[in-house]
C-alpha positions as CSV (number, residue, x, y, z in Angstrom):
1,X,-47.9,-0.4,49.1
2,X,-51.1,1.9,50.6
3,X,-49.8,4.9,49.0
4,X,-49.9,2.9,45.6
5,X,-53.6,2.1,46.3
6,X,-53.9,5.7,47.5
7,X,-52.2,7.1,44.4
8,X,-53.0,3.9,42.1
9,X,-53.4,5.6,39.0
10,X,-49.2,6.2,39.3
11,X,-48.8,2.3,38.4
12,X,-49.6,3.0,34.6
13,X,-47.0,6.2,34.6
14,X,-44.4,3.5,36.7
15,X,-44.6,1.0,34.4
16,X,-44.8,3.4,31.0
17,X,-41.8,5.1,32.4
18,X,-39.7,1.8,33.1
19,X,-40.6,0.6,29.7
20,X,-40.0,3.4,28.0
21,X,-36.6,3.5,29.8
22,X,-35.7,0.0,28.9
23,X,-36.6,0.2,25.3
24,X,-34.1,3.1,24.9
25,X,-31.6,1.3,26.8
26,X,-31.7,-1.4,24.3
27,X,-31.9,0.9,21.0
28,X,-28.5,2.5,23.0
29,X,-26.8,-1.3,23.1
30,X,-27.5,-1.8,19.7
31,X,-25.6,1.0,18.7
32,X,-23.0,0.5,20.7
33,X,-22.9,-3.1,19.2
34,X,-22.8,-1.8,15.9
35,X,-19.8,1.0,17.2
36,X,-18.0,-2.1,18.4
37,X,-18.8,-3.9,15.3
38,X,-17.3,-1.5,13.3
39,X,-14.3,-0.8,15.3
40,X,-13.2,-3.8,15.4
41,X,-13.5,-4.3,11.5
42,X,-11.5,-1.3,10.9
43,X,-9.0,-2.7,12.9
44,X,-8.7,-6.3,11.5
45,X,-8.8,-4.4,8.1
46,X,-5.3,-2.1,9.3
47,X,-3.6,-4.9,10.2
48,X,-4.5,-6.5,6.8
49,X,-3.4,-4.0,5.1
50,X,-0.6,-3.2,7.6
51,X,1.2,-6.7,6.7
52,X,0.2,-5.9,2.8
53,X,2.1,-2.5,2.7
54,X,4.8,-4.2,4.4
55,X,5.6,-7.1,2.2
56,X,5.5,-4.9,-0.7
57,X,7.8,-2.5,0.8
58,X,9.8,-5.4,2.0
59,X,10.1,-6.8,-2.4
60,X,10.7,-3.1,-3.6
61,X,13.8,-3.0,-0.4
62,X,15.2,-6.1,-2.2
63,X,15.4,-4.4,-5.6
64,X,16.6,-2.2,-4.2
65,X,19.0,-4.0,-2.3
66,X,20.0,-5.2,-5.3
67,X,21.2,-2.6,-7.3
68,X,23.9,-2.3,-4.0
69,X,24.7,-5.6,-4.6
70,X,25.4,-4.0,-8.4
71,X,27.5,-1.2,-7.0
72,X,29.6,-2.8,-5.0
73,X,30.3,-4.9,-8.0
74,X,31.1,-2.2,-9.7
75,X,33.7,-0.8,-7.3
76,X,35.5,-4.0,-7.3
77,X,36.0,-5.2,-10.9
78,X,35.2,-1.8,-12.8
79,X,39.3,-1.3,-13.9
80,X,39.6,-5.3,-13.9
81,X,36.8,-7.2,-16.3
82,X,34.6,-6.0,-19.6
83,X,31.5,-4.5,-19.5
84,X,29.9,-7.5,-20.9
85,X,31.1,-9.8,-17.7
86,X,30.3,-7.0,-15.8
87,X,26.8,-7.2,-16.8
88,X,26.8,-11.2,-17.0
89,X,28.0,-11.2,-13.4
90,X,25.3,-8.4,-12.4
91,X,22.4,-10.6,-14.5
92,X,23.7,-13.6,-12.6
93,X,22.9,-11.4,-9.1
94,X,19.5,-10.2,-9.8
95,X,18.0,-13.3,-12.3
96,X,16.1,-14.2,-9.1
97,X,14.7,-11.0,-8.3
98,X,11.6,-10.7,-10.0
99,X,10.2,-7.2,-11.3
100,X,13.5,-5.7,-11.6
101,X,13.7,-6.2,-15.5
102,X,16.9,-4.5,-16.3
103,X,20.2,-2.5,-15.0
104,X,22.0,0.0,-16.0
105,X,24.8,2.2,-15.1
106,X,25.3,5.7,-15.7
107,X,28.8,7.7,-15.6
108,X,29.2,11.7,-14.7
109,X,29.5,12.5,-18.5
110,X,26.5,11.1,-19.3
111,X,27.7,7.6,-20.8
112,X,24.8,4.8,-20.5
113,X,25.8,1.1,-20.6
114,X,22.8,-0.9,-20.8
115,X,21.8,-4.1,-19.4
116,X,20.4,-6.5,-20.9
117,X,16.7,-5.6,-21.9
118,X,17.4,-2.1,-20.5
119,X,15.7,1.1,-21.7
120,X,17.3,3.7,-20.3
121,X,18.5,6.0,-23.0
122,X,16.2,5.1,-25.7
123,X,14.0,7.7,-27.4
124,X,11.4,9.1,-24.8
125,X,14.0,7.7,-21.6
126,X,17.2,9.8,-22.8
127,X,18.6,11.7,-19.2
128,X,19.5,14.4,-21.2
129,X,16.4,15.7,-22.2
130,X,13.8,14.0,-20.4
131,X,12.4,15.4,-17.5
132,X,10.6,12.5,-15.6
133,X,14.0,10.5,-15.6
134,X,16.3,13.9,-15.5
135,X,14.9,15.4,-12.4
136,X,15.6,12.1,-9.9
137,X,18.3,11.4,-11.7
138,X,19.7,14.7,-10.9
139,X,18.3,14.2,-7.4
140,X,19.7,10.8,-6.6
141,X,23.8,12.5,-7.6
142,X,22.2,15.8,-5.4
143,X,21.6,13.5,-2.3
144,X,24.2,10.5,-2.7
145,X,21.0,8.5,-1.9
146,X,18.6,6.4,-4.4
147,X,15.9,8.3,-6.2
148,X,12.7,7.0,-7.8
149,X,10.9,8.2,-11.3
150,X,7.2,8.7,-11.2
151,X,5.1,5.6,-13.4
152,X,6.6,5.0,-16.6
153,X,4.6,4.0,-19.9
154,X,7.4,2.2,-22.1
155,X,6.0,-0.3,-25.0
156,X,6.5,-3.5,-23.2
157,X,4.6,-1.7,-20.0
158,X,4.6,0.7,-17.0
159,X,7.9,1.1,-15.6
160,X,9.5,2.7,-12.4
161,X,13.2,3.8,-12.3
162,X,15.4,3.5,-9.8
163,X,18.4,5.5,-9.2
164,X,20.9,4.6,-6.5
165,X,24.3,5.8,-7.0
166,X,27.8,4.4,-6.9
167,X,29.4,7.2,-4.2
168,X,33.5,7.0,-3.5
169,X,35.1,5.5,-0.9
170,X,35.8,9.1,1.1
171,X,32.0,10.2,0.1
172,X,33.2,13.1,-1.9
173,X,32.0,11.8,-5.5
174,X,29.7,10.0,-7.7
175,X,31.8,7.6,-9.6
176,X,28.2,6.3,-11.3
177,X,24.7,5.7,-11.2
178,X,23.2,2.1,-11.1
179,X,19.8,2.2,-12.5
180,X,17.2,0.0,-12.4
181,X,14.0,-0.7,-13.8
182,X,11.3,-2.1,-12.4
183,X,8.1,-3.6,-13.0
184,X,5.6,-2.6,-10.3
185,X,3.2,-4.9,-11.0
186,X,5.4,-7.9,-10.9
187,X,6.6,-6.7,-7.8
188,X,3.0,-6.5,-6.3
189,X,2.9,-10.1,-7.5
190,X,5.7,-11.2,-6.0
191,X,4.4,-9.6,-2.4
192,X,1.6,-11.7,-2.7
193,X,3.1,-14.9,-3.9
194,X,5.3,-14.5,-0.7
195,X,2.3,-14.0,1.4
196,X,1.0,-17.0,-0.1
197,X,4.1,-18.9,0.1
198,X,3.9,-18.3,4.0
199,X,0.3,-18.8,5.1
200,X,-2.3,-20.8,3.7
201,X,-5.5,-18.3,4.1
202,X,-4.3,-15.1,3.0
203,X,-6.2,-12.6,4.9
204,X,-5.5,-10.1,2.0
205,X,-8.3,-12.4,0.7
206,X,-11.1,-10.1,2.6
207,X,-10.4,-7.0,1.1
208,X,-9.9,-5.5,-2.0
209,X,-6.8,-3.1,-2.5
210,X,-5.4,-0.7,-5.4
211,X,-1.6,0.6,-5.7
212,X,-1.1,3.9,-6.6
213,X,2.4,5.8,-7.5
214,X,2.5,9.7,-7.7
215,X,0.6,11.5,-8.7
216,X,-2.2,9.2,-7.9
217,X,-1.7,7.0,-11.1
218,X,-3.4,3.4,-10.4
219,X,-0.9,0.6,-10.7
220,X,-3.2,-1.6,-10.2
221,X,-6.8,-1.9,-12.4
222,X,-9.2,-3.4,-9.9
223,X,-11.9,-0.6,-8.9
224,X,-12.9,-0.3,-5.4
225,X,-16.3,-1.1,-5.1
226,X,-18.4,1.7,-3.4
227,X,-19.6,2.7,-0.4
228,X,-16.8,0.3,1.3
229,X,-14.5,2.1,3.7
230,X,-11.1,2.2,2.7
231,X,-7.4,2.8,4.6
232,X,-4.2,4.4,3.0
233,X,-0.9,3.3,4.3
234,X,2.0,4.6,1.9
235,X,5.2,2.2,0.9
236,X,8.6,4.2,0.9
237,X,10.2,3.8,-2.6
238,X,13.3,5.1,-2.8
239,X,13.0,9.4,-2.1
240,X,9.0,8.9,-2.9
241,X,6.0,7.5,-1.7
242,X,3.4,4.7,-3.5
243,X,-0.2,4.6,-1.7
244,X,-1.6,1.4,-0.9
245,X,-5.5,1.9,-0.7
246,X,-7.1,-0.7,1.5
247,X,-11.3,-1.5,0.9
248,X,-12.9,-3.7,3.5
249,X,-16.5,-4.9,3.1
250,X,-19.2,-2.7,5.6
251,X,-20.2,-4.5,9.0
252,X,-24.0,-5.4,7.8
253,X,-25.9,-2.7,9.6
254,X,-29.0,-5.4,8.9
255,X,-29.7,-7.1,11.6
256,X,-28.8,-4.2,14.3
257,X,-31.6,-1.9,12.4
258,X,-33.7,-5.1,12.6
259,X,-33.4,-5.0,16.3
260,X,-34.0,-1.6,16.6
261,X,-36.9,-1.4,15.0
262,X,-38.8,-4.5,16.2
263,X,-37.7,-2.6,19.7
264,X,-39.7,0.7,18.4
265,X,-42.4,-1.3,16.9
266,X,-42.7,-2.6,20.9
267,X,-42.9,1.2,21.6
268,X,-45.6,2.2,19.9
269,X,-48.9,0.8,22.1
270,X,-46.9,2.2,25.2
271,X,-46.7,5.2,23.4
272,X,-50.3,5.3,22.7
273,X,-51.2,5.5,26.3
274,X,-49.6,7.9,27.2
């Protein structure tokens, strides 16, 4: 200790020095707790909306699915029962399936028998000379696989159309084309009454969300609110792609700043004597 009383005006630059060294290793743990802070919110809020885009894709599948369960119907009584038990039989398959309102088939000449409620082939939904049901139509006999129209305004609401055709046994054909139409809000409804159904505190519950189809059309009408940071995850529908846009609420930067501050508000008489 001599050369401290030899050199004793160093204790003053010591102890400025170590306190000026631990005040800015507190303001750097502060910020690292509010990096952590915020990591870890963005990643509770992408499994959120992970296990939303999932279930939704997972209620549009089933639609679908069901218009398969309508073609394979199709290639087993088609020659054998009317069109009217063809339809009561495919009405009895998909009564359970909510947001697919209707089905329809669709024969290589252009012929349209309608199910019940359908609206395929009325005035502004013809094939023939409409191009927003036309082009996947055309599509979905191009690539043997299902095909989906862009959003839909129809007078009982917005609509998506599904294409999925009826291909022959040795692949070479299209015998037909079951369409269906479906409700995408309903079906968002039904993803959440099955999240529901299966846990008791939705997490969904902590975040805010809007559907979109293509081109960016809302589905759904809640606005975001802003300044909250948000995470797409798309939802495969058919040949396309709806957008699922996730908002989470901001970690409160508050109390960190608050921190911070009363640490530089310490600073300041060190500061002072230097």
């Amino acid at each position: 200790m001599a050369w401290l009383l030899k050199y004793h005006w160093a204790a003053p630059a010591i102890v400025l020095v170590l306190a000026v060294a631990l005040l800015v290793r507190l303001d750097d743990q502060q910020r690292g707790a509010l990096r952590n802070a915020q990591r870890e919110a963005a990643a509770e809020a992408e499994l959120r909306a992970s296990s939303l885009a999932d279930d939704i894709g997972n209620v549009v599948s089933s639609r679908i699915g069901a218009l398969s369960t309508v073609k394979i119907q199709f290639t087993q009584v088609r020659d054998s029962i009317s069109e009217a038990s063809f339809f009561a039989a495919v009405d009895s398959a998909t009564r359970d399936m909510s947001g697919l309102t209707a089905v329809s088939l669709v024969f290589p000449g252009g012929e349209i028998q309608s199910g019940n409620g359908a609206f395929l082939g009325r005035p502004g939904i013809d094939i023939a000379t409409e191009s927003s049901v036309r082009n996947p139509y055309a599509r979905a006999i191009a690539t043997m696989r299902p095909a989906a129209t862009a959003l839909l305004d129809l007078p009982v609401g917005r609509r998506v159309f599904l294409f999925d055709p009826v291909v022959s046994g040795d692949s070479s054909q299209v015998l037909a084309v079951a369409v269906g139409e479906v409700d995408p809000g309903a079906v968002l409804r039904a993803a959440i009454a099955a999240r529901s159904d299966r846990q008791q505190s939705d997490p969904v519950a902590s975040g805010l969300y809007v559907l979109y189809a293509p081109p960016g059309v809302p589905i759904t009408t809640v606005p975001l609110p802003r300044g909250w940071p948000t995470i797409d995850h798309p939802i495969r529908v058919a040949d396309i792609d709806w957008t699922l846009r996730f908002a989470y609420q901001p970690v409160d930067e508050r109390a960190f700043n608050a921190t911070r501050l009363a640490s530089l508000r310490l600073a300041r008489p060190i500061l002072r004597c230097m």
